[in-house]
C-alpha positions in Angstrom: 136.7 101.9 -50.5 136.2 105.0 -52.0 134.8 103.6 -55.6 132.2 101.5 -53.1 131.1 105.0 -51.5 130.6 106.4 -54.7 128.6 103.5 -56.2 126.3 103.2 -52.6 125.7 106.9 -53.2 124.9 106.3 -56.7 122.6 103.8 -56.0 120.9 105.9 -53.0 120.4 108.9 -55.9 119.5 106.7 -58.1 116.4 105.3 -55.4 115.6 108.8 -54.3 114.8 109.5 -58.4 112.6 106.3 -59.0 110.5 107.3 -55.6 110.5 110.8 -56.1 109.3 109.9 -59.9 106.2 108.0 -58.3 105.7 110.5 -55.8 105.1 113.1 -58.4 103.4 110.8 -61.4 100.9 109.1 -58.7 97.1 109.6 -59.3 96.5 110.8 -55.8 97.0 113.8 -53.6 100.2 113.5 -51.8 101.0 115.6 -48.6 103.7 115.3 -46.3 103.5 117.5 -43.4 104.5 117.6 -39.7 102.1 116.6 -37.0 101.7 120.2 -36.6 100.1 120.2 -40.7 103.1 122.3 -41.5 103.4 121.3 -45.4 106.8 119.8 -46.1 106.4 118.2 -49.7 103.3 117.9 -51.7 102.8 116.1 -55.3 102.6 118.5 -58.8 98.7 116.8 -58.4 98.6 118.7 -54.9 99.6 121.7 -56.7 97.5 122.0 -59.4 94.7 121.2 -57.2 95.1 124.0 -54.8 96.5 126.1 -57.5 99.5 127.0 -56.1 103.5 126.1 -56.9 104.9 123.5 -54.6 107.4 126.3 -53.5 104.9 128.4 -52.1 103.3 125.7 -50.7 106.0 124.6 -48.4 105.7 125.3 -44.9 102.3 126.7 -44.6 99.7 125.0 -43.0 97.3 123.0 -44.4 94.2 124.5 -41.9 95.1 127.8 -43.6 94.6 126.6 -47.1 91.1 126.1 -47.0 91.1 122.8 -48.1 89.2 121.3 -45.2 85.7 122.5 -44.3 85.3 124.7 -41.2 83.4 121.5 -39.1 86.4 119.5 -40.1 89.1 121.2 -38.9 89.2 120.3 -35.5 88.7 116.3 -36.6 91.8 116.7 -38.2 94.1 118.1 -35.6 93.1 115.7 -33.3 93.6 113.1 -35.6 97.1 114.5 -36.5 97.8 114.3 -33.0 96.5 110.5 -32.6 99.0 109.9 -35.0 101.7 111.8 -33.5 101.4 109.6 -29.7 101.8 106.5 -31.8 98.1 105.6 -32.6 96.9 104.3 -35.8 93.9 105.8 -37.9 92.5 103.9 -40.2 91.6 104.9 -43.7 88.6 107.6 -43.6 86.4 108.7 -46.0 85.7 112.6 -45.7 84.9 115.7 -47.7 87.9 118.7 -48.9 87.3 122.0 -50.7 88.4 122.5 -54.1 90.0 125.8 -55.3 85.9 127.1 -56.1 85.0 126.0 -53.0 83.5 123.0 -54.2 83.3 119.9 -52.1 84.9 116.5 -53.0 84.4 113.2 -51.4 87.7 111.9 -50.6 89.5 108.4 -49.4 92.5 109.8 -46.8 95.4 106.9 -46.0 97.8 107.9 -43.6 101.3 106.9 -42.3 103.8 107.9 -39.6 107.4 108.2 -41.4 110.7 109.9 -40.0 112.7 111.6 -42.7 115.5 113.9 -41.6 115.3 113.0 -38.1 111.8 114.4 -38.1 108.5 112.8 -37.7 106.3 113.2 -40.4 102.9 112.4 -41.4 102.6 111.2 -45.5 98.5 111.4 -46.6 97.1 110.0 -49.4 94.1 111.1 -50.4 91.9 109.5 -53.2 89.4 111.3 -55.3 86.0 109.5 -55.0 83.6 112.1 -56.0 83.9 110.5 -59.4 82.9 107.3 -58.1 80.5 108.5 -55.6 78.5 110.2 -58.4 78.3 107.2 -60.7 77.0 105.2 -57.8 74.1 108.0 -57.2 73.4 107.6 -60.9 73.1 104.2 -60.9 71.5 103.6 -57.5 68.5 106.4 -59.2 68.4 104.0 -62.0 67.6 100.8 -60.2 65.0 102.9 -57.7 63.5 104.1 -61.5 63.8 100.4 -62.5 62.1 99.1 -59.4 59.4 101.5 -59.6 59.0 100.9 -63.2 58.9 97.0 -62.5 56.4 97.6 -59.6 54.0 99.4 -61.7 54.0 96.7 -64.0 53.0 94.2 -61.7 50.6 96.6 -60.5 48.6 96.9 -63.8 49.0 93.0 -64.8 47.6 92.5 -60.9 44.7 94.5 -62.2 44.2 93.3 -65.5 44.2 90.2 -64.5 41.5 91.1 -61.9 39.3 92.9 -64.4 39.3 89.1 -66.2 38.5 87.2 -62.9 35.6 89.8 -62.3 34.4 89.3 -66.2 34.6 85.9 -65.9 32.3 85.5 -62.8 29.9 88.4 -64.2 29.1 86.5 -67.6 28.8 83.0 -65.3 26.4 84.2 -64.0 24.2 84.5 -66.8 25.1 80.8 -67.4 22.2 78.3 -67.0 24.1 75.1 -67.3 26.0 73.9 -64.2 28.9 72.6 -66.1 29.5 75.9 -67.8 29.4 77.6 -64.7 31.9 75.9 -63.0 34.0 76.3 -66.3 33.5 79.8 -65.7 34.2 79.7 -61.9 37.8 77.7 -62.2 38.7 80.5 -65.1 37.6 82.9 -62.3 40.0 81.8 -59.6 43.2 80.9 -61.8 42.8 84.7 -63.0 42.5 85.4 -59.2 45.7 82.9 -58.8 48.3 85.2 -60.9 46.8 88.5 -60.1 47.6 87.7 -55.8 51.7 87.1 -57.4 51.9 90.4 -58.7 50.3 91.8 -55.9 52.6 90.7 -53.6 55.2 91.9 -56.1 54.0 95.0 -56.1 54.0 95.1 -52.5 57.2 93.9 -51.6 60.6 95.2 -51.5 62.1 92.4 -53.3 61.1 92.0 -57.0 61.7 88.7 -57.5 60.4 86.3 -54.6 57.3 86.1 -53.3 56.7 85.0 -49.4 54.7 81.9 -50.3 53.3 81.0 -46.6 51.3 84.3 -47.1 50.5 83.7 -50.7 49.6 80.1 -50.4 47.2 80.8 -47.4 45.7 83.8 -49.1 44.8 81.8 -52.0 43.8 78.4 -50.5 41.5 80.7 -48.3 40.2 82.2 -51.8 39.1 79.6 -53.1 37.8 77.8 -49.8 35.3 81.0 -49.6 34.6 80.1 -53.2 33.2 77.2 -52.6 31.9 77.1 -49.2 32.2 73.1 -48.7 30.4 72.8 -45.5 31.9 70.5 -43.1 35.4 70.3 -44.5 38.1 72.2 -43.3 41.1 73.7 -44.0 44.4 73.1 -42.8 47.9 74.4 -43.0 51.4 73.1 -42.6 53.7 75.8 -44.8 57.4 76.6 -43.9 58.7 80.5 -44.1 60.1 79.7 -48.2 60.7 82.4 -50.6 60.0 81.4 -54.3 61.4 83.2 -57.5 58.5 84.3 -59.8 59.5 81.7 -62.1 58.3 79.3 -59.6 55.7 80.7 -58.0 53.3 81.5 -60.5 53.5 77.2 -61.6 53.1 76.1 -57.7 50.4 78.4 -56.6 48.2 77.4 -59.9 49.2 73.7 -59.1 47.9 74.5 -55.7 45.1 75.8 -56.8 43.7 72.9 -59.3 44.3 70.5 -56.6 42.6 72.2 -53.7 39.9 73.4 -56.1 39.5 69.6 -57.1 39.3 68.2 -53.6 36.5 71.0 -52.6 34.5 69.7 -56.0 34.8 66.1 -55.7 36.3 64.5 -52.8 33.1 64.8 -50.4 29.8 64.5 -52.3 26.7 65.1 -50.7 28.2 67.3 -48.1 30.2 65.3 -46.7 32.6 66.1 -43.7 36.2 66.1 -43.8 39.9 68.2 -44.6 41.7 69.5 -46.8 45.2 69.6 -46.3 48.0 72.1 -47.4 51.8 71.8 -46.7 55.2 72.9 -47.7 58.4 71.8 -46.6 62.0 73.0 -47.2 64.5 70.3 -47.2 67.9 69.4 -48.8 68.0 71.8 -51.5 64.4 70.8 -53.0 60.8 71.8 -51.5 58.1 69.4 -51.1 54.4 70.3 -51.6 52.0 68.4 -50.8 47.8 69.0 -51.3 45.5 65.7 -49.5 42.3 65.3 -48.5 40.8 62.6 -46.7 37.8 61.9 -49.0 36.7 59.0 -51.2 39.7 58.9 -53.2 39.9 58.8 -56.7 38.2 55.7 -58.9 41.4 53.0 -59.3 40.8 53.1 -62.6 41.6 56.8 -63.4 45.0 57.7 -64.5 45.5 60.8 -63.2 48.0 62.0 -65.9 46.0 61.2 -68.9 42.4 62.1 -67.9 40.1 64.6 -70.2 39.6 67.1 -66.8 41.8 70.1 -67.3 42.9 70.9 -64.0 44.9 67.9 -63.8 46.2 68.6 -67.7 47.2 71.7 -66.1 48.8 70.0 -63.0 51.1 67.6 -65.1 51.9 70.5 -67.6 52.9 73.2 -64.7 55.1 70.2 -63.0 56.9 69.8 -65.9 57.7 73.3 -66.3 59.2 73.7 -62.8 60.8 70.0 -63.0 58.7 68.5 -60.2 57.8 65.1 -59.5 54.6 64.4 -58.8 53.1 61.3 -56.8 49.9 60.8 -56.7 48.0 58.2 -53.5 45.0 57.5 -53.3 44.3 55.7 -49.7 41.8 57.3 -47.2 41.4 60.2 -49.5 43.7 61.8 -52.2 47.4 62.9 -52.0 49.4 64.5 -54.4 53.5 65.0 -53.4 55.1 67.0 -55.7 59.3 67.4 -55.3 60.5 70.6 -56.5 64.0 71.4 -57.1 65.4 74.7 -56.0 66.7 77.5 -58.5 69.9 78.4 -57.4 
């Protein structure tokens, strides 16, 4: 009986040891004190940090340590006394004085405990000033990057306007027709980019563009461009967000094929619409640019024609992955299938 004594007590020494060993090697402030924030143990990390032995840290108070901030001190209390009726605080995040006087931006855990008969209160309190600091940094670094990235886009929005507006300046010097128009579908392709970096620019989000405000703004464009009389304009475009990568491709598609159904799909002033639509579905978006006019000749392969805008159509599809289906019945269709980037 007595040799099992012995060996329980052994093995309760032997526990105390391994705890008290984490107790003092832990990373963390450790305080025990009573719900009162009379001191009762603290950690050699404690210590140093206040700069005073553990000894003479026992049984004082730690609101007369000045380790909380003045506006903090009766926050605590009543969350020592929470604690003390039973109640659970959660894990806060707060501020505590160094020795200089120098504020820190702490993590505080907390637990109710009895040791000696006595309820007690252990707090562990992690250092995040560390962490809070690198997170400044780095949060300054990605405003810096995002201004950077907006300036960008705000000079390649204007260079690219300062080629549009050369562009319709030397067409106007031009005398032959064909030229011109040459000259005027440079113009708005110029124009076509320079609104996507705009929006860029003006958005909060560098990388997707809202294209329901960007595909009307540039239909529009070109619609003034033109001035078809008689044919009108009409929209059917979902709320969908496009990455750059995408945008850029659809809104010049967009802009060939509306530009070629202003041109060629009513001669002689004919009446009639143009139709624009984009749809969200199933993971892929679906664009879609008609017009009810004569259609196009049935012997014209659309894909291997000598007009560039259509080169351009097949080429930018192909680049974004799209099918493309062109009908032409009571006018001109073309259904492009887009897959989304994830």
């Amino acid at each position: 009986m007595a040799e099992e004594i012995d060996k329980r007590g052994s093995q309760i020494a032997e526990s105390e040891e391994k705890y008290r060993l984490l107790f003092e090697l832990s990373p963390q402030y450790i305080i025990v004190s009573n719900l009162d924030g009379e001191i009762y143990d603290v950690n050699e990390h404690v210590s140093k940090f206040i700069g005073l032995e553990k000894d003479k840290l026992r049984s004082k108070s730690i609101f007369d340590l000045k380790l909380l901030p003045p506006e903090k001190i009766d926050e605590t209390k009543e969350l020592l006394r929470i604690i003390g009726d039973g109640g659970k605080v959660q894990a806060y995040e707060t501020k505590i004085l160094d020795r200089m006087g120098n504020e820190r931006h702490v993590k505080i855990y907390n637990k109710l405990l009895n040791i000696n008969g006595e309820d007690m209160i252990i707090f562990v309190i992690q250092d995040l000033t560390d962490i809070k600091k690198a997170q400044r940094e780095l949060e300054k670094a990605l405003e810096e990057k995002e201004l950077l990235l907006k300036e960008i886009h705000h000079r390649v929005k204007n260079n690219l306007m300062i080629i549009s507006s050369l562009l319709s300046l030397q067409a106007r010097y031009l005398k032959d027709k064909e030229a011109f128009e040459i000259f005027k579908e440079s113009e708005n392709r110029a124009k076509s980019m320079a609104l996507i970096h705009e929006r860029l620019y003006r958005s909060s989000n560098l990388k997707e563009i809202d294209m329901m405000d960007y595909l009307k703004t540039l239909a529009r464009g070109i619609f003034t461009s033109y001035s078809p009389p008689g044919v009108k304009l009409n929209f059917d475009i979902d709320k969908i967000k496009m990455d750059i990568e995408q945008a850029i491709p659809v809104g010049l598609i967009v802009n060939e094929l509306i530009t070629n159904s202003f041109k060629h799909a009513f001669p002689e002033n004919g009446e009639g619409e143009v139709n624009l639509k984009l749809k969200s579905l199933d993971g892929k978006i679906f664009l879609e640019v008609s017009d009810n006019g004569i259609g196009f000749p049935e012997d014209l392969d659309w894909q291997n024609t000598e007009s560039l805008g259509l080169q351009l159509v097949k080429s930018l599809a192909d680049q974004i992955n799209a099918e493309v289906r062109m009908i032409s019945d009571n006018g001109t269709t073309f259904r492009l299938t887009i897959p989304k980037i994830s």
